[in-house]
N, C-alpha and C positions, 0 to 999 in steps of 0.2 A: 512653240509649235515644231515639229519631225521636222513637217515637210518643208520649212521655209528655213530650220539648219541645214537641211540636206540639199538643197538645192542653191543656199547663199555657198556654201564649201564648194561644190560643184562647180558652181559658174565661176565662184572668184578664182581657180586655179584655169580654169576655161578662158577668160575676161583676157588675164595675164599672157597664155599661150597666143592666142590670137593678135592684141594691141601692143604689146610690150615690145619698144623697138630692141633688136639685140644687145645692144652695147649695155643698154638698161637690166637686164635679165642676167647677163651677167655676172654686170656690178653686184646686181641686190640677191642674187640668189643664193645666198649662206645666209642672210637672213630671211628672208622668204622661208626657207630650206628651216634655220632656226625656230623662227614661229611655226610651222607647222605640226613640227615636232612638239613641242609645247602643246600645241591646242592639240594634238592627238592625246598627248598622255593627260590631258586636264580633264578633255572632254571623255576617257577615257573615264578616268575615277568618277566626273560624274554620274558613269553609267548609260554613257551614249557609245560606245567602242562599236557596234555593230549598226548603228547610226553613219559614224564616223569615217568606216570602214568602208562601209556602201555608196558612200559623196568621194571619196577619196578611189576607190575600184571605176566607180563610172564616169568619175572624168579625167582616169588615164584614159581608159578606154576611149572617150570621145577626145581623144587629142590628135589622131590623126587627123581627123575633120577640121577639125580647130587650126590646125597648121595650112588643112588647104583653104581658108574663110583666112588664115594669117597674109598666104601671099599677096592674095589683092589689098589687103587693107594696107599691107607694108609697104604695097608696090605706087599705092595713090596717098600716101602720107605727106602731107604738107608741110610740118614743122618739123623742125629740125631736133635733133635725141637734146639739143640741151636747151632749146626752149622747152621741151617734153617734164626734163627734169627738174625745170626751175619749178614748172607749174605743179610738179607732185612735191616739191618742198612749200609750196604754196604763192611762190610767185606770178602774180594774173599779168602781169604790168610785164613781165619778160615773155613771155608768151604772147603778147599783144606786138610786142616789139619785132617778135622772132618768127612769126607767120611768115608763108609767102602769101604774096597779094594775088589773085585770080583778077 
């Protein structure tokens, strides 16, 4: 389906800008940056380029917003960037560890 490639490209570049604490973004963004690249020339040959192109234009575009929807979300973060990272390597159990308690 377009409209649910077009709109997962969108957000996940959106998702990223907004939640992604700095240090993280960073790190990971040469491959972030790498895959992208890939999925543009992939989905490209598939014949999605103006697809691809249109999810990729409108959420630079909406990235201003996406940075002011950033500050509060970075400013009320609770866990710490490497409890954050154990959990994207899949660690539940360091993240459980690594919260602050309310």
């Amino acid at each position: 389906d377009n409209r649910w490639f077009y709109l997962m490209r969108r957000n996940q570049l959106w998702i990223m800008a907004k939640n992604m604490p700095l240090p993280l973004l960073v790190k990971y963004a040469p491959l972030v940056l790498f895959y992208n690249v890939l999925s543009i020339g992939y989905h490209s040959w598939q014949g999605k380029a103006g697809l691809i192109g249109r999810a990729y234009r409108d959420a630079i575009k909406g990235i201003p917003a996406m940075l002011c929807k950033r500050r509060k979300i970075q400013s009320e973060r609770l866990m710490p960037v490497k409890a954050i990272e154990n959990l994207e390597q899949g660690s539940v159990a360091s993240c459980r560890n690594n919260c602050v308690e309310l």
